[in-house]
MMTF fields as JSON, N, C-alpha, C and O atoms, coordinates in Angstrom:
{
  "mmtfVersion": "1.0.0",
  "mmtfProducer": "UNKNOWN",
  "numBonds": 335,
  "numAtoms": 336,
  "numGroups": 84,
  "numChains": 1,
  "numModels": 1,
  "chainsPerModel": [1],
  "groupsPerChain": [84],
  "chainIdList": ["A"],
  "bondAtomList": [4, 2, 8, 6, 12, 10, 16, 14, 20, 18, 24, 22, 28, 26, 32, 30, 36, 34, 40, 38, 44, 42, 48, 46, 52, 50, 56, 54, 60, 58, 64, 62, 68, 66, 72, 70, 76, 74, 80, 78, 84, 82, 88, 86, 92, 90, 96, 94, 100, 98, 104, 102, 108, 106, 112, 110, 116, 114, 120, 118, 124, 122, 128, 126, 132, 130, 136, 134, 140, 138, 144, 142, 148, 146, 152, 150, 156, 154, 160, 158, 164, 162, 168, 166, 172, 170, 176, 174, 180, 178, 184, 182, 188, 186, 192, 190, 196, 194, 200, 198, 204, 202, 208, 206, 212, 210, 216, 214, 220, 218, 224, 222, 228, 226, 232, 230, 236, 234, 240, 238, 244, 242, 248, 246, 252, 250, 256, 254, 260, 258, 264, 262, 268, 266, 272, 270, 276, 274, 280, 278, 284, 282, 288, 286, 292, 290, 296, 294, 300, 298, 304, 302, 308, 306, 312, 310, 316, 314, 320, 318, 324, 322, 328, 326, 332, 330],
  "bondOrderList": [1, 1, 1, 1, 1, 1, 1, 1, 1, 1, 1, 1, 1, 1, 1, 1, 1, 1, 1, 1, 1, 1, 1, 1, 1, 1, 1, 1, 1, 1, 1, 1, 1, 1, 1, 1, 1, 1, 1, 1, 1, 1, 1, 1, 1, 1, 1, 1, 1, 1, 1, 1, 1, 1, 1, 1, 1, 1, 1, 1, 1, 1, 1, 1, 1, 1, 1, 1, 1, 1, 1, 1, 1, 1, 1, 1, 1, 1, 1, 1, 1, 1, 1],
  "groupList": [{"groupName": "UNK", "atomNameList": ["N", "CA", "C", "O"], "elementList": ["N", "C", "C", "O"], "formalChargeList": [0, 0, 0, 0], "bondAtomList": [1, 0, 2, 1, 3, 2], "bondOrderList": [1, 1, 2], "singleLetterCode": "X", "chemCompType": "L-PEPTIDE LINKING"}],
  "groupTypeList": [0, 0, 0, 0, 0, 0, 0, 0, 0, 0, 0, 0, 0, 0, 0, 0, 0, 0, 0, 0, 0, 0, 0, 0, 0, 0, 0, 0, 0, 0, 0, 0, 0, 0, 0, 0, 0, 0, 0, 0, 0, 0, 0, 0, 0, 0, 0, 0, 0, 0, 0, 0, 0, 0, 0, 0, 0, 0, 0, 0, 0, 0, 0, 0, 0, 0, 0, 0, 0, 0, 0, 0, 0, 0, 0, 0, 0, 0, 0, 0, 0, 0, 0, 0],
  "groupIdList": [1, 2, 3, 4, 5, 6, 7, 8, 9, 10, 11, 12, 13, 14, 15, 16, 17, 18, 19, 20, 21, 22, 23, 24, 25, 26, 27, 28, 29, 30, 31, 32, 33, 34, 35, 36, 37, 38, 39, 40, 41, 42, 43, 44, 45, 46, 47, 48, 49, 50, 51, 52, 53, 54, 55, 56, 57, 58, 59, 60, 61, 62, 63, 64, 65, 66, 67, 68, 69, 70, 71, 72, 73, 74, 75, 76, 77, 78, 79, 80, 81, 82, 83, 84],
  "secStructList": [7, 7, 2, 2, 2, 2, 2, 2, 2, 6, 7, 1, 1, 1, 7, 7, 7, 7, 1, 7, 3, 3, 3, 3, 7, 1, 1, 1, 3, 3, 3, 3, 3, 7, 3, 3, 3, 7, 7, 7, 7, 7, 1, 1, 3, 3, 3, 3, 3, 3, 6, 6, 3, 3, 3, 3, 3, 3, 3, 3, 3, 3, 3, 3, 3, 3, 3, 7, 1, 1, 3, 3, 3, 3, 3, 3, 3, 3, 3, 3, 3, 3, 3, 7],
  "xCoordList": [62.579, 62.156, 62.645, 63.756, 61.834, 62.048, 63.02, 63.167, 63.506, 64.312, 63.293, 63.19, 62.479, 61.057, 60.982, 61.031, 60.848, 60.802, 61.598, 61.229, 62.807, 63.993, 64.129, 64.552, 63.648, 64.193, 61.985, 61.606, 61.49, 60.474, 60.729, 60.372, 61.635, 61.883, 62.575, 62.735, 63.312, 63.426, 63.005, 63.696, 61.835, 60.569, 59.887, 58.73, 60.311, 59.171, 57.72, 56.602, 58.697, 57.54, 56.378, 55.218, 56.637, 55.373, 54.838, 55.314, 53.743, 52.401, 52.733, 52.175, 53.388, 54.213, 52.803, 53.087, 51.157, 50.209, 49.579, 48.372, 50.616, 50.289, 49.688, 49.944, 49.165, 48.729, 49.738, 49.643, 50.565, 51.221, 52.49, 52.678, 53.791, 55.056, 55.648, 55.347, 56.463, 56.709, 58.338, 58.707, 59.323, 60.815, 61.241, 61.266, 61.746, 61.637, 63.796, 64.697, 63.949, 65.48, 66.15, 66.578, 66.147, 66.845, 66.478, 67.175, 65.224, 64.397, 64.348, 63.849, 65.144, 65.278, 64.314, 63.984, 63.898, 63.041, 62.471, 62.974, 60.936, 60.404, 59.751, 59.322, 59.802, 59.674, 58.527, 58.707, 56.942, 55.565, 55.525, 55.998, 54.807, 53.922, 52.698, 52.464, 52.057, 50.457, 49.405, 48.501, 49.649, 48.604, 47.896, 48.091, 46.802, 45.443, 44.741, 44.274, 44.77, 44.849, 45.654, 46.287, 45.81, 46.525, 45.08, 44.345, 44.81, 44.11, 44.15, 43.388, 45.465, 45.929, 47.847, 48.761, 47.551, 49.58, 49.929, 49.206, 51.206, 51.266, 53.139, 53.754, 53.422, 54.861, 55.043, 56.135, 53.766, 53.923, 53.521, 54.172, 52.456, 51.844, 50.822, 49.748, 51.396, 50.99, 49.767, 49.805, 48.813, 48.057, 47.814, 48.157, 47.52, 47.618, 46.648, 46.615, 45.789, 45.275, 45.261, 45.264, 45.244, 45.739, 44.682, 43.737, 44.69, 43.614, 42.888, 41.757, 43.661, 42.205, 43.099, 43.472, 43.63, 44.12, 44.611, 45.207, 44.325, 45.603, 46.558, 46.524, 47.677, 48.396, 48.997, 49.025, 49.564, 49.765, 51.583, 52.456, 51.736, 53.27, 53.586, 53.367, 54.165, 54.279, 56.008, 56.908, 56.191, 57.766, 57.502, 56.412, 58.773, 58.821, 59.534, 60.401, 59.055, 59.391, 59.563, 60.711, 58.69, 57.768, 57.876, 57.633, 58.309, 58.019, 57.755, 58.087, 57.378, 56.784, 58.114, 58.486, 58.723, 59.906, 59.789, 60.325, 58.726, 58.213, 56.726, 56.236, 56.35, 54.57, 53.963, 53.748, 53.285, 52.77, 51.432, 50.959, 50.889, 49.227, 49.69, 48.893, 50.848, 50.528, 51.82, 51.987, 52.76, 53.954, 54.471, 54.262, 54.915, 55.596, 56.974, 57.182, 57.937, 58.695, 58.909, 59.35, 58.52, 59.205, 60.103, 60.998, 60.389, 61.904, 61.366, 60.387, 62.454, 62.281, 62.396, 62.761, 61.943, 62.537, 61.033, 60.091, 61.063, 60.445, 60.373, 61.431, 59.168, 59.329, 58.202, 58.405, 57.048, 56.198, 55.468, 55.093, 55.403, 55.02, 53.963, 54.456, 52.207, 51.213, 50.353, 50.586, 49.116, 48.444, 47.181, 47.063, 46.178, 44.721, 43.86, 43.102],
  "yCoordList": [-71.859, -72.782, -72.24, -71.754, -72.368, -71.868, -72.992, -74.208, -72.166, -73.205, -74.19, -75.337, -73.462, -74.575, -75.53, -76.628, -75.482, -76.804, -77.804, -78.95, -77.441, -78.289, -79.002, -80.1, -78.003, -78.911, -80.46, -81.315, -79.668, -80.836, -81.913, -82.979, -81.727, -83.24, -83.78, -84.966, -83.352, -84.595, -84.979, -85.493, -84.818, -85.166, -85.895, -85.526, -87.053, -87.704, -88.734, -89.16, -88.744, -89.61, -88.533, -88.943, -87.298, -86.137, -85.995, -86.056, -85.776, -84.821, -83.48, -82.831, -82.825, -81.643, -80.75, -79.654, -81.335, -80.249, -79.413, -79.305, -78.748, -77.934, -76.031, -75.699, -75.318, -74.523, -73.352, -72.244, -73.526, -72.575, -72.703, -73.877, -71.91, -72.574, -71.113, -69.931, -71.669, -70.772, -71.119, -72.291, -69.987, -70.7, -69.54, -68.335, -70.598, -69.768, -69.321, -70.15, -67.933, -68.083, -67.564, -66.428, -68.788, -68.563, -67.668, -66.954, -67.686, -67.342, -65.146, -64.299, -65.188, -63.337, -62.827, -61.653, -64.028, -63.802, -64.662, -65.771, -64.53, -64.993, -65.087, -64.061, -66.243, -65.891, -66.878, -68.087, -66.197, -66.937, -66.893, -66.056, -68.071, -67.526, -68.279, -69.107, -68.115, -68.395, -67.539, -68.036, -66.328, -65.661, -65.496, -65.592, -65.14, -64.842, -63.565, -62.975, -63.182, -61.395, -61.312, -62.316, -60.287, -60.278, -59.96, -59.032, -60.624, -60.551, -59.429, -58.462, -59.755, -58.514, -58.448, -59.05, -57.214, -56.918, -56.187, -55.252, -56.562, -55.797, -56.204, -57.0, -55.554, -56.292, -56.794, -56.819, -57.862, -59.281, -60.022, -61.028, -59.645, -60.991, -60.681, -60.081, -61.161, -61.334, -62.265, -63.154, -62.392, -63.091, -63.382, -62.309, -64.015, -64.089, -65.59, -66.723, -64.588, -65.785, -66.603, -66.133, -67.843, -68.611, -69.55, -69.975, -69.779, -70.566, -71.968, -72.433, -72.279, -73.176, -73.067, -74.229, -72.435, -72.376, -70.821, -70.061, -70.638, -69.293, -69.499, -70.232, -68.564, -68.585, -67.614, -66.469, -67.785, -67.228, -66.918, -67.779, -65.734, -65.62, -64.534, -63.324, -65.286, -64.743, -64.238, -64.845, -62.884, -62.972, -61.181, -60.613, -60.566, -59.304, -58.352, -58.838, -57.302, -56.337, -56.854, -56.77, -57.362, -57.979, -56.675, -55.601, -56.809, -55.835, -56.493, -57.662, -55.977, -56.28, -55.699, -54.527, -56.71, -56.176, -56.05, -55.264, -57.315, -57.255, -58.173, -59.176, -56.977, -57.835, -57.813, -56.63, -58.751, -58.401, -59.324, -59.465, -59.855, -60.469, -61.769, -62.301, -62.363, -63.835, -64.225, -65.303, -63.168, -63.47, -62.187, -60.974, -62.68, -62.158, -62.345, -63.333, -61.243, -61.488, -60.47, -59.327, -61.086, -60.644, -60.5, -61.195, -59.385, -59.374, -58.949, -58.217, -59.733, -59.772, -60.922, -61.928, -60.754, -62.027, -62.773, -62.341, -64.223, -64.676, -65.633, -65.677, -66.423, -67.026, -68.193, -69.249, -68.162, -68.943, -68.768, -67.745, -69.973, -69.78, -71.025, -72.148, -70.846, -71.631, -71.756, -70.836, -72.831, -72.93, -73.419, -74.466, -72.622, -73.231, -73.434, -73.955],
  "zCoordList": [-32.16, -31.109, -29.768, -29.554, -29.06, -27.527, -26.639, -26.768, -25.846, -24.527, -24.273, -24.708, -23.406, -23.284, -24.004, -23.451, -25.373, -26.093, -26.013, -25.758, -26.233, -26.384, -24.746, -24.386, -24.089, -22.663, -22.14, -21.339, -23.395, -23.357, -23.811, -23.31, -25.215, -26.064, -25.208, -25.496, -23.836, -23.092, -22.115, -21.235, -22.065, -21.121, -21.822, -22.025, -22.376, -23.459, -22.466, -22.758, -21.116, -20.129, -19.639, -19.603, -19.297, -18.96, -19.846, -20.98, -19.561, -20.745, -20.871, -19.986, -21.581, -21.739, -22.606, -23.088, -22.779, -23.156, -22.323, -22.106, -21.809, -20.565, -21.137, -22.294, -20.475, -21.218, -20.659, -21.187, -19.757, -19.095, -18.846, -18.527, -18.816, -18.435, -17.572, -17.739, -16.747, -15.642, -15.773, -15.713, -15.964, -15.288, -14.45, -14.697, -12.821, -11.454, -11.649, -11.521, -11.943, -12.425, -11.073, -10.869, -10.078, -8.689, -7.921, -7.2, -8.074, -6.693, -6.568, -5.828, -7.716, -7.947, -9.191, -9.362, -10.087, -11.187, -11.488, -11.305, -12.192, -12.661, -14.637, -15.166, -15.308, -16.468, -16.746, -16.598, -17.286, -16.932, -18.703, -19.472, -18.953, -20.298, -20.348, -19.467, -21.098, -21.081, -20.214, -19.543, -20.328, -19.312, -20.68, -21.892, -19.601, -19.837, -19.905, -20.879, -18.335, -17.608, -16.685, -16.361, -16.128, -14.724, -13.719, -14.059, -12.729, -11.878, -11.033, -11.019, -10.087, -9.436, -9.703, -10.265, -8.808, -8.892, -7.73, -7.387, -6.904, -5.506, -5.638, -6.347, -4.942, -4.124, -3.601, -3.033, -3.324, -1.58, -2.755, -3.04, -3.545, -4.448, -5.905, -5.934, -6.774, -8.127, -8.364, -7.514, -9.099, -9.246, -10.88, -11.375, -11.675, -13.14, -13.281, -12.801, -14.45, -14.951, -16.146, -17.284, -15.863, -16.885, -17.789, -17.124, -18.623, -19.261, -18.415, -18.559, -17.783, -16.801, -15.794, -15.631, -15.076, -13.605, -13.238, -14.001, -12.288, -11.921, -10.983, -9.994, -11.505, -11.214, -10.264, -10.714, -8.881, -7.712, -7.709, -7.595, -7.837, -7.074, -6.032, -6.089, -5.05, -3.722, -3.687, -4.267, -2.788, -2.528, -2.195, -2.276, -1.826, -1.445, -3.01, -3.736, -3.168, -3.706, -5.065, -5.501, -5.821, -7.058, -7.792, -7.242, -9.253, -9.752, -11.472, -11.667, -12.21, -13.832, -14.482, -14.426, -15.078, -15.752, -17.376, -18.157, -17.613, -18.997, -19.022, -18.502, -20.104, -20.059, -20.935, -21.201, -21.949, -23.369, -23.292, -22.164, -24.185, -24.004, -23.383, -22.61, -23.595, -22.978, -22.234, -21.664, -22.311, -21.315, -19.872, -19.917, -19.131, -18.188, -17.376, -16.672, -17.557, -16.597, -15.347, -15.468, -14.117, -12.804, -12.545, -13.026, -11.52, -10.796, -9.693, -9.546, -8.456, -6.83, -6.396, -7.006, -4.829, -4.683, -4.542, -3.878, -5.481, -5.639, -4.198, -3.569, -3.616, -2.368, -2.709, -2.109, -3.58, -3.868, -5.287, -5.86, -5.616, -7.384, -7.174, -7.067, -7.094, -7.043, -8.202, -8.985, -8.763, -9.062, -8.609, -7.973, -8.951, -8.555, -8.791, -7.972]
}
């Protein structure tokens, strides 16, 4: 069982059937799962797509630290983490 989970069972008031989960680890990393593709990739801004939204991350000197079909983790400094 994932962190993710355990920190859902105590969210019993949210709708936790989300298709995507993002944890922002102080603004120096990022840890995404539920991708889809990667759209684009730069060092100002990441783009990733997600099963019904994409997903936007903004910040300086972005780099792919780990990446497999449906997860990602970033490193840099993270400055904005969007959906659209």
């Amino acid at each position: 069982m994932s962190m993710i989970d355990e920190i859902e069972k105590f969210m019993s008031s949210v709708d936790t059937s989300i298709n995507y989960r993002t944890i922002n680890l102080g603004g120096r990393g990022l840890y995404i799962e539920g991708i889809k593709s990667v759209v684009s990739f730069g060092e100002s801004e990441m783009i990733f797509e997600l099963r019904k939204k994409t997903l936007v991350v903004e910040g300086n000197s972005i780099r792919v630290k780990y990446l497999d079909k449906t997860t990602c983790v970033l490193e840099g400094e993270i400055t904005a983490v969007m959906t659209r």
